[in-house]
N, C-alpha and C positions, 0 to 999 in steps of 0.2 A: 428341537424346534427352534431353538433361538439358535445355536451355531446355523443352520438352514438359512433363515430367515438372516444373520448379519453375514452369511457368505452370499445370499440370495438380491440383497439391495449392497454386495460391492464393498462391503466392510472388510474383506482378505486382501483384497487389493490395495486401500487404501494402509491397511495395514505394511502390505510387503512391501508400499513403496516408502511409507514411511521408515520402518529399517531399513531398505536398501539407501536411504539416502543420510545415512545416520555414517559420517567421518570415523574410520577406525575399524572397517571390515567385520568379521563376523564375532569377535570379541565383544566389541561395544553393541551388534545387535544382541549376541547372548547376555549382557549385561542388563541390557533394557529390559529384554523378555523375561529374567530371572529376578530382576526389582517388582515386573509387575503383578509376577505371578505371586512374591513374597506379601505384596501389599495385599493380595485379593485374597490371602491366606486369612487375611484375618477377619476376614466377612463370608468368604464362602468354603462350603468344603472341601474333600479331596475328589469327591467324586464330580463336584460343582467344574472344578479345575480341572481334572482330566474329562472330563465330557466336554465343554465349552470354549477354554483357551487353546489347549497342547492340538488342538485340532490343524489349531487356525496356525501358531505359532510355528510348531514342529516341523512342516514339510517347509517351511522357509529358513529356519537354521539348516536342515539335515540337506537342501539343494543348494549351499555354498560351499562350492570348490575349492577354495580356500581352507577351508577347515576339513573340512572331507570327514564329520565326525559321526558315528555310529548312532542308529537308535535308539541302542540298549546304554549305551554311555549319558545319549541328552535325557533319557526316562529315567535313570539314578543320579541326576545333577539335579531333575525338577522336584523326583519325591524326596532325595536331600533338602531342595529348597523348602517345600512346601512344610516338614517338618520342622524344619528351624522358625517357619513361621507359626507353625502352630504352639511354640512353644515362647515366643515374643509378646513380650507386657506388649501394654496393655490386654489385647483383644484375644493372645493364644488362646486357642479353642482347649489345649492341654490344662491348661491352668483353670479354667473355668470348671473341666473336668472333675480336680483334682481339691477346686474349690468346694464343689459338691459334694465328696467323700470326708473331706479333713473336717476336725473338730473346729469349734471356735477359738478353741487358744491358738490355732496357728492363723496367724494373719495374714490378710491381702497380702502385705508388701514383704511379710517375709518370703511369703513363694515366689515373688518379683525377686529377688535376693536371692535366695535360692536358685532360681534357674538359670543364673549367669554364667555360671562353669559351662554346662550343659549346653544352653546358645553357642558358648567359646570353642567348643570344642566339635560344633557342627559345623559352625565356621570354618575351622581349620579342617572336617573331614569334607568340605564342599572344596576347597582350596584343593587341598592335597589329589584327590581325584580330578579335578579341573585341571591341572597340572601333568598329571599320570594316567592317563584314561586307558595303559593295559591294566590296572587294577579294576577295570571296572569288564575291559572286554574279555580279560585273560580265558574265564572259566566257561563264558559261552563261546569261544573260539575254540577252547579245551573239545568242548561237546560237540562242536560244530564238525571238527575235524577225526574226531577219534568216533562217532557214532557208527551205527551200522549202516545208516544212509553218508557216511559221509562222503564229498564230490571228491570224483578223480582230481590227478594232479593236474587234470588237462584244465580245468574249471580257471577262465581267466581270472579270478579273483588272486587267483592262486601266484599268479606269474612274475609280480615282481620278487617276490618273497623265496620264491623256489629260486629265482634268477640269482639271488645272492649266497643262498645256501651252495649252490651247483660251483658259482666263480669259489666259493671259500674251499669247495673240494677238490677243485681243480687246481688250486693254487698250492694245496696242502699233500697233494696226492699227483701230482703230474707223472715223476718218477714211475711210480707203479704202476699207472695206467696206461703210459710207453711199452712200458714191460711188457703187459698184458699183450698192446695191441702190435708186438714186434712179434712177440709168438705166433699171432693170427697172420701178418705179413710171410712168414716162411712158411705158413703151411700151403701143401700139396691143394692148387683148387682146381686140378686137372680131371678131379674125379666128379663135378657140378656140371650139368647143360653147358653148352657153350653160352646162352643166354645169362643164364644166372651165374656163371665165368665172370662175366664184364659188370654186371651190376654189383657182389660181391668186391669186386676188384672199387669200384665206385663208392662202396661204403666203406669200405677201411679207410679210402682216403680220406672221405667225410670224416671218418672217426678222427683221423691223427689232424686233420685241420682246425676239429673242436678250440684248440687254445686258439689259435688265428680268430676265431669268429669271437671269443671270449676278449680280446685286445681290443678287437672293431669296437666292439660296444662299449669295453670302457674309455676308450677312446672319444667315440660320442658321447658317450654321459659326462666325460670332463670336457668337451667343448661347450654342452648343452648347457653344465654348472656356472662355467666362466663368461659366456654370454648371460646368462638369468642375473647376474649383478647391475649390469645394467638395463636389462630389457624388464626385469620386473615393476622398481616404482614405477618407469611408461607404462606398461604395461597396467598395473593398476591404475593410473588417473585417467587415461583414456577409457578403459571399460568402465570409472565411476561417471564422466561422462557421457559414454553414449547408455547408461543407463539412467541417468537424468531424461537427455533428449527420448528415450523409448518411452516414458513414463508423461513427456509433455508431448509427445503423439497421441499415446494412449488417450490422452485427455480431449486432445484436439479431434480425435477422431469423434469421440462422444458429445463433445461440441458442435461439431455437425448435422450430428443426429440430432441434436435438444434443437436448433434451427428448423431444421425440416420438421419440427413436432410444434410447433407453435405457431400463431398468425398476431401474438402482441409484435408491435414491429420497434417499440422499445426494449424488451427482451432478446429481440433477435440483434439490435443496433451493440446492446452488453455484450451478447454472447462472442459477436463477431469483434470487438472490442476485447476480449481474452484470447481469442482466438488470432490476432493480430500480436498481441503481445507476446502470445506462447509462439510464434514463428521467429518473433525477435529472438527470444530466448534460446529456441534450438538454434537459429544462423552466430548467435554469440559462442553458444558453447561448442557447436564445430568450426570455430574460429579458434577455439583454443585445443585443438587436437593439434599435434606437431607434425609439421608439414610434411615429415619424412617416416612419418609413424607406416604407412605402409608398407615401405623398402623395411623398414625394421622389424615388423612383423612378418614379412614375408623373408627373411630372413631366420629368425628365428623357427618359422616352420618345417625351414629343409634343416634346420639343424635337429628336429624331432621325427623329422621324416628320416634321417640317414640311420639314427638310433633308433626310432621306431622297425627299420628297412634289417638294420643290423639284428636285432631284436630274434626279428622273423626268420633270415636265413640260419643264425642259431638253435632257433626249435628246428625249421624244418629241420636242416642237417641230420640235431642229436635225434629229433624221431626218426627221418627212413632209415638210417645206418644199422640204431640195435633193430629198428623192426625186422625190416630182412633178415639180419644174422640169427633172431630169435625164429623168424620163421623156416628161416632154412635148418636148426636145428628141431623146429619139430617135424619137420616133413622127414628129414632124417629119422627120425625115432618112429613114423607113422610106418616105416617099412613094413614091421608083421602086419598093419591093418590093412595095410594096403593088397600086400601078398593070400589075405584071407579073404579079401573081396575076389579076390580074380578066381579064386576056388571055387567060390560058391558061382561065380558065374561060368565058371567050366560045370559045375554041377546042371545050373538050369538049362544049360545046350542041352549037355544028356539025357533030362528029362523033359527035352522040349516034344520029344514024339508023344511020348505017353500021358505027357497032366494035360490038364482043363487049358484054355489058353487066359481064364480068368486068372489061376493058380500064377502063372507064369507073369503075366503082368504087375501082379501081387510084387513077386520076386523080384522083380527086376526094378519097380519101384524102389523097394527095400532095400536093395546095393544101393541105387543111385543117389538116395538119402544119406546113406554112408561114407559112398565116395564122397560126397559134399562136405563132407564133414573133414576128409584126407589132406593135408595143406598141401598146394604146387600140385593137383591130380585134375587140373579145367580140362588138359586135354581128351582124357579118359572120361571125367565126368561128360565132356561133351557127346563124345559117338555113345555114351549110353542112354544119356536123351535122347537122342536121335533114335536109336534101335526102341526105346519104349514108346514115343511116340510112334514108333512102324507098326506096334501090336493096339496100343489103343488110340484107335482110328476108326471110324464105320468100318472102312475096308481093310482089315489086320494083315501082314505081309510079316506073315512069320520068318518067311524066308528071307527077308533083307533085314528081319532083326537077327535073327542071326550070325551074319556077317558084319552088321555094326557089332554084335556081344563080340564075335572073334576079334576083331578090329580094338574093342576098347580092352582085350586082355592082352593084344600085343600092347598098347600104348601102357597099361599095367607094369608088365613083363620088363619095358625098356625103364620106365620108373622105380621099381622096384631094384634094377640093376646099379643105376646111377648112385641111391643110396646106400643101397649093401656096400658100394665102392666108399663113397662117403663115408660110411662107419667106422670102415677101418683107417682112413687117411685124412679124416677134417673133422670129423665129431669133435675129439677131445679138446680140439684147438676152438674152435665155434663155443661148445659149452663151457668152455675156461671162459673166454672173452665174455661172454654174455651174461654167466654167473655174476662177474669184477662188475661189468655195465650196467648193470639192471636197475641198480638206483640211483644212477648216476647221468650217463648217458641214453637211458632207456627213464629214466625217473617218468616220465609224461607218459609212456607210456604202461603204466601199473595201472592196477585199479582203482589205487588206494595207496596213502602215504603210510609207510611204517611208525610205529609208537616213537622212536629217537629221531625221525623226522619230523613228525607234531613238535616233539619238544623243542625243533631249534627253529621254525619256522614260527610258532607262537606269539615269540615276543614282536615278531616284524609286523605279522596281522595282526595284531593288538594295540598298533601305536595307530593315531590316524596321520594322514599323507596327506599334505598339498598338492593339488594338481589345478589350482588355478591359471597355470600358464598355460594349460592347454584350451584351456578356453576363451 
């Protein structure tokens, strides 16, 4: 009721403008917030503090960019805090505790005495964690990533993290993976569609251009580095800036409304009297934004736009390349399924005289369910929708299904040939390549990160990141 009621009359607000305007970014706001919450330690409880303040406080540290720091990190910083408070003469709620149990020979001030190691060294574990926050994220990043729900690698959380695991393999492993991908170059793809010929031939070049696209970007990330030297102090005084001026809008606008709500006309003469003044104040402080700040900022966009840009064609690339190659060896390996569908539908011709024509529908359904399941078989899958919907229809036209079944066990027949061919002249070259690729250039596309991938990615998503330039 009472967080309700001081978010209800505008108490959060006045809150987050006051940290937001507090010199020193989001250190000196968590410093403020962690004195105050120590001081309230010693009047109210934990549950007083975690109901009442971390409400208010919490989504205003954890929404700066700057800090980019985890929940679970600021929730073991506050009940760090909140313990050292409880344990601080005068008022620690521990010590009154502990007052209550202990005899009379031990006195007040010895347990003041007493508890100074204990304070010193909470001290030092709120430090040392404030400092290292993969000690605090380490073990739920552990969970996070090793569960049975844990997200694919495609999960953007993931991406900058994989981004540098992937350049350290590439850089560690080029050799081998040349090798791999000059084997897949000399093999025979005479024996693929002509279609899937040219797209094939498109993805190994993708593959062998991986390092190319791996340059672009570090290339961007060291133009992006050596611009942010200078673009970041602008960059922070103007955002503390126009977060002044958004804050004497805020106000202004509210000022307006308090006008339109009153008919004192001395009231009104004040209010338009701050409201004059807070116009000064924003034409002063966008007097002191630098006259070139927009060339500079826009500047600095196309330099997050080129790496952002490079970023992208990176994934795409390393995903179609293994996709297709992975796809075309299962469509390869799908051959006996494929070749046992075209059977049983040479079978339902034969029994198209004599079953039910519900039987038959039944049937053909059941392939076509199958076929869907066949990778590279739409053609085939197509004319056998076609022929089931000829049968269930008001008006069934057995006879042009048919001719659609013959029709989809030629289109079978010619699939079925391409891979037999396949088999014997590109399989082993495709499943070599794809085998080497899979966690690598295929990485985003798993399900799931391997246990020795968790391990090297951990320590990246456990630290927190700035990203206040991009805002």
């Amino acid at each position: 009721m009472l967080t309700a009621a001081f978010r209800g009359f505008g108490g959060e607000e006045i809150v987050k403008h006051f940290l937001s305007s507090l010199p020193g970014g989001f250190w000196a706001q968590f410093i403020v917030v962690m004195l105050v919450i120590f001081l309230l330690g010693f009047f109210l409880d934990f549950i007083e503090i975690a109901v009442v303040v971390v409400p208010i406080v919490a989504p205003i540290l954890l929404a700066d960019p700057s800090a980019n720091v985890t929940a679970v990190w600021l929730g073991v910083m506050i009940g760090l805090n909140i313990q050292t408070s409880f344990l601080t003469p005068p008022f620690g709620f521990a010590l009154f505790y502990l007052r209550g149990v202990a005899s009379k020979a031990v006195k007040t001030l010895d347990m003041y005495k007493g508890v100074i190691p204990f304070i010193a060294l909470q001290i030092a574990g709120l430090a040392i964690v404030g400092f290292n926050p993969s000690l605090v994220n380490y073990l739920p990043t552990r969970t996070f990533l090793s569960s049975e729900t844990a997200p694919p690698p495609k999960n953007p959380r993931l991406q900058l993290c994989l981004e540098d695991y992937l350049f350290d393999f590439y850089d560690n492993n080029q050799t081998a993976y040349m090798a791999q991908l000059d084997q897949l170059k000399a093999a025979d793809l005479s024996a693929l569609p002509q279609k899937r010929q040219s797209a094939m031939a498109k993805n190994i070049t993708n593959a062998a251009s991986i390092f190319d696209r791996v340059a672009e970007i570090e290339n961007a990330k060291a133009a992006m580095d050596q611009a942010a030297v200078a673009y970041a102090p602008i960059h922070a005084e103007v955002r503390a800036i126009e977060r002044i001026i958004r804050q004497d809008e805020a106000e202004i606008k509210n000022l307006n409304r308090a006008v339109r709500g009153t008919d004192d006309v001395g009231k009104q003469a004040s209010i338009k009297d701050r409201i004059a003044e807070l116009e000064n104040e924003i034409a002063e402080k966008r007097g002191l934004i630098p006259a070139d700040w927009q060339d500079t900022n826009k500047e600095f966009k196309k330099l997050t736009a080129q790496l952002n840009r490079a970023r992208m064609q990176f994934r795409r690339q390393s995903d179609q390349a293994y996709a297709d190659i992975r796809l075309v060896v299962a469509a390869i390996d799908a051959k006996a399924d494929l070749a046992a569908i075209g059977d049983q539908l040479q079978k339902i011709k034969s029994d198209a005289a004599t079953s039910p024509i519900e039987e038959i529908l039944d049937r053909v359904k059941e392939n076509y369910s199958a076929l869907n399941q066949i990778p590279e078989a739409r053609d085939a899958a197509k004319t056998l929708s076609n022929a089931r919907r000829a049968i269930d229809s008001k008006s069934p036209d057995l006879e042009k299904a048919m001719k659609l079944i013959d029709e989809t066990r030629a289109n079978i027949a010619s699939e079925v040939a391409w891979r037999a061919a396949a088999s014997a002249s590109l399989r082993a070259e495709l499943a070599s390549f794809e085998s080497f690729a899979r966690y690598n250039l295929g990485l985003r596309e798993q399900d799931r990160l391997t246990s020795d991938q968790v391990e090297v990615i951990i320590p990246c998503l456990a630290q927190h990141q700035n990203i206040s330039l991009q805002f």
